[in-house]
C-alpha positions in Angstrom: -18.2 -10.9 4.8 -15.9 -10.6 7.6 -17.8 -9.1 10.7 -15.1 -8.4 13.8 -16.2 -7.3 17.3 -13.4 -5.0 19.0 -13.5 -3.7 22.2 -10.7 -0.7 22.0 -8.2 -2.8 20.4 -7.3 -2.7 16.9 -7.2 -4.6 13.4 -5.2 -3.8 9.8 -7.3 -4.5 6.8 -7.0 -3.5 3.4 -7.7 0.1 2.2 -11.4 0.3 1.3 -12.5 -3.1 2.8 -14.9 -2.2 5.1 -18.3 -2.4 4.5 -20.7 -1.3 7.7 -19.9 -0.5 11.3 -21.7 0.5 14.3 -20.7 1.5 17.4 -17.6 4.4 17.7 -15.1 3.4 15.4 -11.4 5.2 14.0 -9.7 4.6 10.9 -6.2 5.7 9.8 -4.2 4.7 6.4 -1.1 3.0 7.3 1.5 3.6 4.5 3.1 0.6 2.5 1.4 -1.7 4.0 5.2 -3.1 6.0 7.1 -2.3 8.9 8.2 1.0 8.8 10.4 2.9 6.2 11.6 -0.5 5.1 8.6 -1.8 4.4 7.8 1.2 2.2 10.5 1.1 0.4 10.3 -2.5 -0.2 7.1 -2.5 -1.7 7.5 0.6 -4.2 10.7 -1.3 -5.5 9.1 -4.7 -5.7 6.0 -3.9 -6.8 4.0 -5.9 -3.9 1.3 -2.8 -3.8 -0.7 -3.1 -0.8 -2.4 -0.1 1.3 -3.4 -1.0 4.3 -5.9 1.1 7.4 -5.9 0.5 10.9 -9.6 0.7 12.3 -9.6 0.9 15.8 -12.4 1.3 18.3 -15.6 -0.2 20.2 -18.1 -2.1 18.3 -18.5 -4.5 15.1 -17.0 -3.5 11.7 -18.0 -5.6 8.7 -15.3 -6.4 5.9 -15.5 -7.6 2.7 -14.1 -7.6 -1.0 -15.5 -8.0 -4.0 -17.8 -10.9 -2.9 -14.4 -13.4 -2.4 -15.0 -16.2 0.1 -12.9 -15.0 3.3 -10.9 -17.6 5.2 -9.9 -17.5 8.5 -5.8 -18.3 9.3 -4.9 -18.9 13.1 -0.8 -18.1 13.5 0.7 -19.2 16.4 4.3 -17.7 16.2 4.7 -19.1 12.5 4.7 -17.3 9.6 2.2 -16.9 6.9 3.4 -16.2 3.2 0.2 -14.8 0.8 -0.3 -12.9 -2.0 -1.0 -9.2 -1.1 -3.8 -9.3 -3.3 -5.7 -12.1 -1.2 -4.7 -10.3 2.2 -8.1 -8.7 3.6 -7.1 -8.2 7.9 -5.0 -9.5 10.6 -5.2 -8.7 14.3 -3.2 -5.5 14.6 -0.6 -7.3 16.8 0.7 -9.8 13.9 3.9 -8.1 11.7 3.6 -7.7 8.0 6.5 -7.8 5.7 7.8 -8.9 2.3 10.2 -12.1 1.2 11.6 -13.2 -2.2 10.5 -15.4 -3.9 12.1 -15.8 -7.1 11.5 -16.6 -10.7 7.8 -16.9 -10.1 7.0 -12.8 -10.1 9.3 -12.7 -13.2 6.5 -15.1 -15.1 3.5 -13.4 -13.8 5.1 -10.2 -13.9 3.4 -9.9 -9.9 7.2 -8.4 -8.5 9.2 -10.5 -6.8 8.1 -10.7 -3.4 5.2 -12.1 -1.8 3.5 -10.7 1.1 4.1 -12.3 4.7 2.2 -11.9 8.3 3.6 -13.5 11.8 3.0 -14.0 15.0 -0.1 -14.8 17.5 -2.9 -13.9 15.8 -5.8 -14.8 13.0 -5.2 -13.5 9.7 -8.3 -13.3 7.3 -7.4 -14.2 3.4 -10.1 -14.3 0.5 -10.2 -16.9 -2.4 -12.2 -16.6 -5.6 -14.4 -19.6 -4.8 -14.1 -21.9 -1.4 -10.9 -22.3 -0.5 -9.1 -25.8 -0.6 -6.6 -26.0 2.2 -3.5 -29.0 1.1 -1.2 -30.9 3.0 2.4 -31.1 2.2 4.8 -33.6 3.7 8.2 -34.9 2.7 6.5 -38.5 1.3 4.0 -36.1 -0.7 5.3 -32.9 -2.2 2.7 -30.5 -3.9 2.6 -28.8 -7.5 0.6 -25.9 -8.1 -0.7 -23.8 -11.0 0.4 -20.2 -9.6 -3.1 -18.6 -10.7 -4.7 -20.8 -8.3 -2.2 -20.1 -5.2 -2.9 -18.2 -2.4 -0.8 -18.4 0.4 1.3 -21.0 2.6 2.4 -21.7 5.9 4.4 -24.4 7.5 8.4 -25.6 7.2 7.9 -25.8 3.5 10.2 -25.4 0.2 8.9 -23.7 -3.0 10.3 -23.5 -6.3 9.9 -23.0 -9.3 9.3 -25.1 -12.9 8.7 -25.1 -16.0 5.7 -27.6 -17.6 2.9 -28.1 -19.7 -0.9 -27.1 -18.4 -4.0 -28.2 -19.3 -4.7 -25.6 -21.2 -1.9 -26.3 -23.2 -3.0 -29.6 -24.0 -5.9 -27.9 -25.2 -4.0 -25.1 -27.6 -4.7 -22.3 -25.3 -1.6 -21.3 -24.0 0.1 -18.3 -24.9 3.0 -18.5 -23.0 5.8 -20.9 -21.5 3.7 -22.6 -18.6 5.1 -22.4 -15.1 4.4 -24.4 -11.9 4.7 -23.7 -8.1 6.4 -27.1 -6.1 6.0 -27.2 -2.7 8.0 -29.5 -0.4 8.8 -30.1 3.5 5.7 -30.0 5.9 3.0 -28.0 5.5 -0.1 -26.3 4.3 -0.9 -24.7 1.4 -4.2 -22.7 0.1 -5.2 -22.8 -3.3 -8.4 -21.1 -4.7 -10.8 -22.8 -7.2 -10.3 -19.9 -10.1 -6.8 -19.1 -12.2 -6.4 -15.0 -11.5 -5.4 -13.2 -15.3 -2.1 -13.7 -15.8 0.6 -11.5 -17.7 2.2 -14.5 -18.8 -1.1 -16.3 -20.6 -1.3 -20.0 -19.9 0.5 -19.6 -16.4 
């Protein structure tokens, strides 16, 4: 659970999220979840679904969802690129958007587009399971199984590749198996659980 003291200023979080407040607190549904018509627009065409509130006001409101571990992301003018489904709040001051991202959302059938936050702020993102956080640097480049991603940040390169899983090893894939490579310098957050997949052994 996510507990956040504000004193008059404001936070986004996702629609639903909160749990328990006290103190005087106002909440309003922000639509698409972007900036703007844009971002509205965007998402309904990309399929990157995420409703968003603003709760504003004096006091502590609590904020959780579905019992997922909740991880705290400091952003100091750089960009943070995470699934819109592992998005729970950001200070109300960092932008939210949407990027491409390629063959990946055409495997998992997820869209296209990931979900991205910038600026000066803390961003809070939830993982089935603690979080592992992984270094990338040009001497150590990083696959990942895109069930387990979460979200990166940094000067970092993904693409995308076909290969075998463990599962497959095992005869229980039911689909080509994909793969998430990561290069340049950088972090990435993976989550210790494989989310259900459209594509079956992704």
């Amino acid at each position: 659970m996510l507990a956040v003291d504000m004193t008059g200023d404001a936070v986004k979080a996702k629609n639903g999220s909160m749990v328990a407040y006290d103190g005087q607190m106002a909440f309003k549904k922000m639509s698409g979840g972007g900036e703007g018509l844009r971002g509205m627009v965007t998402r309904r065409l990309t399929g990157e679904q995420m409703t968003v509130m603003e709760v504003k006001g004096q006091g502590t409101c609590w904020f959780a969802d579905r019992a997922s571990e909740i991880n705290l992301v400091n952003l100091q003018g750089d960009k943070l690129y995470v699934e819109s489904s592992n998005l729970l709040a950001t200070d109300a001051g960092l932008r939210t958007g949407t990027t491409f991202t390629g063959l990946r959302g055409a495997t998992q059938g997820n869209g296209l587009f990931t979900t991205t936050v910038e600026g000066h702020g803390q961003a809070a993102i939830t993982s089935d399971g603690p979080a592992v956080v992984l270094r990338v640097s040009p001497q150590y480049p990083l696959t990942v199984d895109p069930g387990a991603y979460i979200a990166h940040q940094g000067n970092v390169r993904q693409s995308f590749q076909s290969g075998v899983t463990f599962r497959t090893f095992l005869g229980e894939g039911g689909g080509e198996a994909f793969q998430i490579r990561f290069e340049g310098d950088g972090l990435v957050y993976v989550q210790p659980s494989e989310r259900n997949t459209i594509a079956g052994d992704v």
